[in-house]
KEMISE-302710 format. One line per 2 residues: number of its first residue (from 1); their letters; for each residue x, y, z of N, C-alpha, C. Coordinates in steps of 0.1 Angstrom, whole numbers, plus 5000, padded with zeros to 4 digits. Example, Ala and Ser with C-alpha at 12.3 -4.5 7.8 and 13.67 -1.06 7.14 Angstrom:
1 = as = 5132,4943,5078,5123,4955,5078,5132,4967,5078  5128,4978,5071,5137,4989,5071,5129,5000,5079;
end
This chain:
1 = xx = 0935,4452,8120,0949,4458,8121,0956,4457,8108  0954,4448,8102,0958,4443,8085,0955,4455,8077;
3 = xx = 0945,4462,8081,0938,4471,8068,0948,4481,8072  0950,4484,8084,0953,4499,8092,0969,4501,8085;
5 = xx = 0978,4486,8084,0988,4487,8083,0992,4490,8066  0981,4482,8059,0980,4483,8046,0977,4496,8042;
7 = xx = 0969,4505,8048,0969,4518,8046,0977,4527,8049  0985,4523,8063,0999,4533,8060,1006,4532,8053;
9 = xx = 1009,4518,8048,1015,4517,8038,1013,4520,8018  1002,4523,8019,1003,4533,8008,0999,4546,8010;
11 = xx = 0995,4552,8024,0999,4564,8024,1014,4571,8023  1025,4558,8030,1038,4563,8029,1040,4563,8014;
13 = xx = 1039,4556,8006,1043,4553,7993,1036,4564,7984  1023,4569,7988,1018,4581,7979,1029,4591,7984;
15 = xx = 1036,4591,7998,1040,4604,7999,1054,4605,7996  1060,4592,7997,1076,4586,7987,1072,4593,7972;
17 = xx = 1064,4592,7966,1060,4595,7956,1056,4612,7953  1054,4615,7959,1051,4631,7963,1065,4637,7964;
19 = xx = 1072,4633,7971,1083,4637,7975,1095,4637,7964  1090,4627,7956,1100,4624,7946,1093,4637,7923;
21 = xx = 1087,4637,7932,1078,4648,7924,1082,4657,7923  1083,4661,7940,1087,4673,7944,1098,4679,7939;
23 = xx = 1110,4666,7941,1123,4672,7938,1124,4672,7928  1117,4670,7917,1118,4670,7900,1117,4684,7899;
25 = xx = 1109,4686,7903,1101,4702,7896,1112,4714,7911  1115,4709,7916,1127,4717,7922,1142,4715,7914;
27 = xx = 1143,4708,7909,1156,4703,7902,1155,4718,7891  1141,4714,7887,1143,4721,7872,1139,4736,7872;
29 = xx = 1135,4739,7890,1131,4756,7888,1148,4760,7891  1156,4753,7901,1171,4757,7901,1179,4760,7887;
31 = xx = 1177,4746,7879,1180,4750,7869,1176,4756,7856  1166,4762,7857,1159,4775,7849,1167,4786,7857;
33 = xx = 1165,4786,7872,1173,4801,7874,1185,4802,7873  1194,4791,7875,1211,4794,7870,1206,4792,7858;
35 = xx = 1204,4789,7847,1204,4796,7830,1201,4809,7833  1192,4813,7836,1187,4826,7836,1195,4836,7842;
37 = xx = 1204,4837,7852,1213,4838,7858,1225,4837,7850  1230,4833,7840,1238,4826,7833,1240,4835,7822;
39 = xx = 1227,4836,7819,1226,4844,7805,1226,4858,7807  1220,4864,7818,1216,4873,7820,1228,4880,7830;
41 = xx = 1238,4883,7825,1248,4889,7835,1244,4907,7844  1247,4902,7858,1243,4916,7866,1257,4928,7858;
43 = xx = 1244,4938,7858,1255,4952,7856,1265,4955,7864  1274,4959,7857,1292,4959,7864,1289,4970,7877;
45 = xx = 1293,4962,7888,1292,4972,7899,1301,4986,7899  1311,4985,7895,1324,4997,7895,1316,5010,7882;
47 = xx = 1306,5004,7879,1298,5015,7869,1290,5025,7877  1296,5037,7882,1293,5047,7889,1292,5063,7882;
49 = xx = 1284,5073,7891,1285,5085,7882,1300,5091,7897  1299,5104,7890,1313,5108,7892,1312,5124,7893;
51 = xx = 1316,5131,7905,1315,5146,7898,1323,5150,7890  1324,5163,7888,1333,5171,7879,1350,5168,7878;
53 = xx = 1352,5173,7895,1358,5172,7903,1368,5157,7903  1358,5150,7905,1365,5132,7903,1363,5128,7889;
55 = xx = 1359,5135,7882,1358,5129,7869,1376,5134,7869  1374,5144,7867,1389,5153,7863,1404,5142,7872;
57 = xx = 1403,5135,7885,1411,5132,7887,1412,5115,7887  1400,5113,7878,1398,5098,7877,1407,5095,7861;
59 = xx = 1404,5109,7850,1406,5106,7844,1426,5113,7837  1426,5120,7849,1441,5130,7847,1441,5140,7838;
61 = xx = 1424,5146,7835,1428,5155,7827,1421,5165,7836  1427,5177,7831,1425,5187,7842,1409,5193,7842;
63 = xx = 1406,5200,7849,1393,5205,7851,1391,5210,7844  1401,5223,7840,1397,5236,7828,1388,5228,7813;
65 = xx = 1403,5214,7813,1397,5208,7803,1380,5199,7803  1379,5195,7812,1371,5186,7813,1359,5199,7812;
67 = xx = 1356,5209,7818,1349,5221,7813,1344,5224,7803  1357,5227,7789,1359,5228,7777,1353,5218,7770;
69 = xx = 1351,5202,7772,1350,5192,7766,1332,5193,7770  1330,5190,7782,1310,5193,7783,1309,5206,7773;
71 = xx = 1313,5221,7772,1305,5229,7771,1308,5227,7754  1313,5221,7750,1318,5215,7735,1307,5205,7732;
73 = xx = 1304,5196,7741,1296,5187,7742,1307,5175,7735  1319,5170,7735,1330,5164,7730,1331,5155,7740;
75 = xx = 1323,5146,7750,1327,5143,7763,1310,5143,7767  1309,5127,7772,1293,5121,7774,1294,5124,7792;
77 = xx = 1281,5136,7794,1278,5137,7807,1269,5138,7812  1263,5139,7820,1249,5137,7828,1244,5153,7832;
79 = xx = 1233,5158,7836,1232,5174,7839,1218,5169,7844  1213,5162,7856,1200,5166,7857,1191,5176,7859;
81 = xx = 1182,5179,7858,1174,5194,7857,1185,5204,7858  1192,5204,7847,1200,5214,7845,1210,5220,7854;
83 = xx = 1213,5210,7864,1218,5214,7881,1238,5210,7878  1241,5200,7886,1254,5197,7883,1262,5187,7874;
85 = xx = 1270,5187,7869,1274,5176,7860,1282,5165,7866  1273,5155,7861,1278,5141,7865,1281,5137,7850;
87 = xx = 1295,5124,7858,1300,5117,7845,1301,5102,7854  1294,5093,7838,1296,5078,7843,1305,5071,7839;
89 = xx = 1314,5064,7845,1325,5059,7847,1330,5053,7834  1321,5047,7832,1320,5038,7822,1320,5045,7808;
91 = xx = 1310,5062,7808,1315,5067,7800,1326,5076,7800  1335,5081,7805,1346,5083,7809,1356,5074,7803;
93 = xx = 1357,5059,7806,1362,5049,7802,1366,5047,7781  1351,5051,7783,1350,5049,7765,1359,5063,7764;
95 = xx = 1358,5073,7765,1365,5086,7764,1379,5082,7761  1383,5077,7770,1401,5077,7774,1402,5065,7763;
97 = xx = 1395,5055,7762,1394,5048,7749,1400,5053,7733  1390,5062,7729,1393,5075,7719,1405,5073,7718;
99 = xx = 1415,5079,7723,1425,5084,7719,1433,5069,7724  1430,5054,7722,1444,5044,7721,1448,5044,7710;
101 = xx = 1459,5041,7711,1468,5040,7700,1473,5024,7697  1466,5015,7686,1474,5004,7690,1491,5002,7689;
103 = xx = 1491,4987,7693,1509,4984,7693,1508,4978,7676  1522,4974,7678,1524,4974,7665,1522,4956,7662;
105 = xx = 1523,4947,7676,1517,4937,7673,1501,4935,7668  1495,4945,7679,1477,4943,7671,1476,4949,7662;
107 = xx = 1486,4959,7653,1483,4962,7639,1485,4948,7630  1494,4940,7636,1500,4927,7626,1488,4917,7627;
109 = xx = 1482,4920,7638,1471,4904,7639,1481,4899,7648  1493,4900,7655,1497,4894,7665,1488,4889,7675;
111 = x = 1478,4899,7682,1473,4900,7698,1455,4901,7692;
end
């Protein structure tokens, strides 16, 4: 009965031991994926394409113009197989960018 108990008890302890293994190498795959996670930022969700239509009232300039600006090519758009034009938000964003004007604090180095 000595032996039987003597063997549970290093089966428990191999598996104290197992277990404590275990959670090492779980510790460190968590923290491999938050770095990885960390470093690696997901693409901005609000980055969408846009038709013509919403481009023109996303960005307040009128349609005629937004027309004039693709067929200029002055104004980054999308056209796949040559079909309708899409605009991505984001480049839209850089557009209206173009034309800021700074203040007169960020000319000083104030901001």
């Amino acid at each position: 009965m000595s032996k039987q108990i003597a063997a549970l008890n290093a089966a428990r302890e191999l598996t104290v031991q197992a277990f404590r293994t275990m959670e090492g190498v779980v510790d460190s795959a968590f923290s491999s994926i938050i770095t990885a996670i960390q470093s690696d930022p997901a693409p901005a969700k609000d980055d969408y394409y846009m038709s013509l239509p919403d481009a023109s009232k996303y960005t307040g300039i009128p349609l005629d113009t937004i027309y004039k600006l693709t067929s200029k090519n002055q104004i980054t758009y999308i056209r796949p197989n040559r079909g309708k034009v899409y605009f991505k938000k984001s480049d839209l964003d850089k557009y209206m960018e173009r034309g800021r004007i700074p203040s007169n604090d960020e000319i000083m180095g104030k901001i």
